[in-house]
C-alpha positions in Angstrom: 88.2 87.0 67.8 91.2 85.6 66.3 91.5 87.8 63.6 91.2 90.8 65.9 94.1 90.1 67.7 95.7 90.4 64.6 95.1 93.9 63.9 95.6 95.1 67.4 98.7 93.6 68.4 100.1 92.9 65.0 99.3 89.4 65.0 99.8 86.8 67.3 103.4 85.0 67.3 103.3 81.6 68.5 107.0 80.5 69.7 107.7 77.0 71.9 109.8 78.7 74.3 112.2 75.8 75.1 112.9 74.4 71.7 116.7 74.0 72.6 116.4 72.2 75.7 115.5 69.0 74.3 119.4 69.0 72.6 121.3 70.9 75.0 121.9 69.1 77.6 121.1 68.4 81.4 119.5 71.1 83.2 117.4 71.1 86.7 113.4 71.1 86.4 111.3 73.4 87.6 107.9 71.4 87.3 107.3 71.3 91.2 107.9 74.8 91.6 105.6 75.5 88.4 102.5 73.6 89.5 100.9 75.5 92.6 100.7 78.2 90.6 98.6 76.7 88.1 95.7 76.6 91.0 96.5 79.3 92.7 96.1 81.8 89.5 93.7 79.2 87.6 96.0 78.5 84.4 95.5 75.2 82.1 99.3 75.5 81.7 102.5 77.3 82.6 106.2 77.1 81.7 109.5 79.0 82.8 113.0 78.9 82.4 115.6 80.5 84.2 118.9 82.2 81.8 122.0 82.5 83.6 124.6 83.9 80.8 122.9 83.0 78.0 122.3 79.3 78.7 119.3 77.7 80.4 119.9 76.1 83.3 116.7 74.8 84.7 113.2 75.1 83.2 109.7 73.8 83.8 106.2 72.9 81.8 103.2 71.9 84.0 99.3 71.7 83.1 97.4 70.7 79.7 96.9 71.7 76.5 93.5 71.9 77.3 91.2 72.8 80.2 88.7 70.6 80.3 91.2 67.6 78.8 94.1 66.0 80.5 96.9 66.5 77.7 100.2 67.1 79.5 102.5 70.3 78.3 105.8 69.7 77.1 108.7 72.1 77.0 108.4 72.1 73.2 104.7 73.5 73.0 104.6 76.6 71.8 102.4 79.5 73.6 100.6 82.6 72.3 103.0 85.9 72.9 99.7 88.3 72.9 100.6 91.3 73.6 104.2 90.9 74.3 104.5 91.1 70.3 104.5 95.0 71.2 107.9 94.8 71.7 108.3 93.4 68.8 106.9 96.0 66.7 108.7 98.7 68.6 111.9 96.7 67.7 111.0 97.1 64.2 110.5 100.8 64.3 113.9 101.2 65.9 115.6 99.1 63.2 113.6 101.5 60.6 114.9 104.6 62.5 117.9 103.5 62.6 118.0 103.1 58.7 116.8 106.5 58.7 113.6 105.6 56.7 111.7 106.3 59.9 112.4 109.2 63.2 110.7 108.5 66.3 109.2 112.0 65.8 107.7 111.1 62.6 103.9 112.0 63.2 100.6 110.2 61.7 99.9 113.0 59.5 103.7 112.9 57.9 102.9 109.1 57.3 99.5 109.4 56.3 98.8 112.7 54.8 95.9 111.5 52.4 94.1 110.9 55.6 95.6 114.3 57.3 92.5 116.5 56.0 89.8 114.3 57.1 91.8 113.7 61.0 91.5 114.7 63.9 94.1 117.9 64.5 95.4 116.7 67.6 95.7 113.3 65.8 97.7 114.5 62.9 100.7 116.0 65.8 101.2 112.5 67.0 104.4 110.8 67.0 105.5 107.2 66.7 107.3 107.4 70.1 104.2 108.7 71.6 102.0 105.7 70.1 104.9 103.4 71.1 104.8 104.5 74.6 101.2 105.1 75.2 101.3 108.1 75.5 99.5 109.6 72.3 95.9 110.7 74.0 94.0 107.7 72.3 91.8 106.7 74.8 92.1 103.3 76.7 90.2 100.6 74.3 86.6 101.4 74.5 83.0 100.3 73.4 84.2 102.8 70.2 87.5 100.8 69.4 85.8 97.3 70.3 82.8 98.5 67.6 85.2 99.3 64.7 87.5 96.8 65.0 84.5 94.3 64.8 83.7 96.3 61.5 87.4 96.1 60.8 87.0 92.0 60.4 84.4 92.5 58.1 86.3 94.1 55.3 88.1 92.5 52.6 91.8 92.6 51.5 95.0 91.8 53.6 95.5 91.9 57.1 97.5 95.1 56.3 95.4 96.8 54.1 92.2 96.2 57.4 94.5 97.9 59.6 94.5 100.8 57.1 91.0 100.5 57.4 90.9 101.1 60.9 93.5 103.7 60.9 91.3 105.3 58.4 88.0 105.4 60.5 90.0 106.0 63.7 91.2 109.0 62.5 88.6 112.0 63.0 88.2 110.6 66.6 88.6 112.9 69.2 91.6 112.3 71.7 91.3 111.6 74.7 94.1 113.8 76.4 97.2 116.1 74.7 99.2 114.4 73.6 102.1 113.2 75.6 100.8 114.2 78.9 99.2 111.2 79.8 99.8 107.4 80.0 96.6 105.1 78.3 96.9 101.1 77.6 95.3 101.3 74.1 95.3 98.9 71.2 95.0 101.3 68.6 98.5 103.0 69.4 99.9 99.8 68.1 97.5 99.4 65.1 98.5 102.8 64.3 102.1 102.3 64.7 102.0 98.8 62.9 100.9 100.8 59.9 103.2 103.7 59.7 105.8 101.0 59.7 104.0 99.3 56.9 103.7 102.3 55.0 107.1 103.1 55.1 108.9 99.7 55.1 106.0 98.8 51.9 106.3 95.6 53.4 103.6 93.9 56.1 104.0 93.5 59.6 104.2 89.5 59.3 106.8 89.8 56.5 108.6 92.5 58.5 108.9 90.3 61.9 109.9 87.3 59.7 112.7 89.1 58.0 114.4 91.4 60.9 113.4 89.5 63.7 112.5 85.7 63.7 115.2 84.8 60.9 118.0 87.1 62.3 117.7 85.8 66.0 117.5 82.4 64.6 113.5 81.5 66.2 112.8 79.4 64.2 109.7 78.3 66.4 108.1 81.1 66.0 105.1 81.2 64.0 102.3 83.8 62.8 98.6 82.9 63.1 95.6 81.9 65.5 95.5 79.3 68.3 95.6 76.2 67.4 93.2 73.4 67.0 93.6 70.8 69.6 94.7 68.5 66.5 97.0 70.6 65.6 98.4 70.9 69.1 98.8 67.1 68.8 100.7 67.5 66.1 103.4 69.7 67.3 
């Protein structure tokens, strides 16, 4: 299901936390504080630092690679984001609004308006700052959502052009609620919003990321892709 957490969220961004550490100097561990957690909440691994005016001070890695292997975590392994990438993409939308190439009231049938005849009404009234916040009526991910985007990962073409895809067949869905009345967790908001931003930027989410937010804040161990292979972890 890698390539499904590409579509929903974007794509995965893979960043070793700590990659500074190793050259900046003394700082106090956090390993023993870090490892009765790993039991208590069932991880294979867990690391932390703690920022105290934009230097880190003490920080931790404890566990392994691997769950059924003993392969000790290091502060420079680098851990899936998930869904924290959301963030991410509503950072890009506020750098496009800000160039004026976007508004947060833009709605999906401005963006879109091939699609606008074929949508759902309600749909076509919804703005980027309601899909940003959740707050759009799209139901909670559902049986409906899980079904498509299975279909989704079928097609070909780029990831961008599948998350037209889906926008596409989402679109004469009913919502769920008016929108911006009420608050519902769902993926497609963001596969939704990843595309509007895509359409207008005519640039893709990974170049976008790359461009106005790894290079510019200097991360340069971030990554874009799936997890990686346990040789490849090695390799890190």
């Amino acid at each position: 299901m890698h390539l499904a957490k590409y579509l929903t969220y974007g794509i995965c961004v893979i960043l070793a936390l700590f990659c500074s550490i190793t050259s900046a100097g003394a700082y106090s561990s956090l390993d023993a504080m870090l490892e009765p957690y790993l039991e208590k909440y069932q991880l294979p691994a867990l690391a932390a630092a703690v920022v105290q005016n934009g230097e880190i001070v003490a920080a931790g890695a404890t566990g392994t690679r691997r769950a059924d292997a003993k392969i000790p975590v290091g502060l420079d392994d680098r851990f899936h984001l998930g869904s924290d990438t959301k963030a991410m993409t509503s950072l890009l939308a506020a750098t496009l609004v800000e160039s004026g190439k976007l508004r947060w009231d833009s709605t999906v049938a401005e963006i879109f308006p091939e699609l606008a005849e074929k949508m759902n009404p309600a749909l076509r009234k919804v703005t980027l700052q309601q899909l940003l916040s959740h707050t759009s009526g799209i139901p909670g991910d559902n049986d409906e959502f899980g079904t498509l985007l299975g279909k989704t990962m079928l097609q070909d073409g780029n990831l961008d052009e599948m998350r037209y895809w889906l926008v596409q067949q989402w679109s004469p869905l009913p919502l769920e609620s008016s929108p911006g009345t009420k608050f519902a967790y769902a993926n497609m908001n963001y596969v939704i919003a990843g595309a509007m931003i895509e359409r207008t930027a005519s640039k893709t989410w990974e170049e976008l990321i790359t461009e106005l937010i790894f290079e510019p804040l200097g991360l340069k161990s971030a990554g874009l892709g799936p997890q990686a292979t346990l040789a490849e972890s090695m390799q890190l």
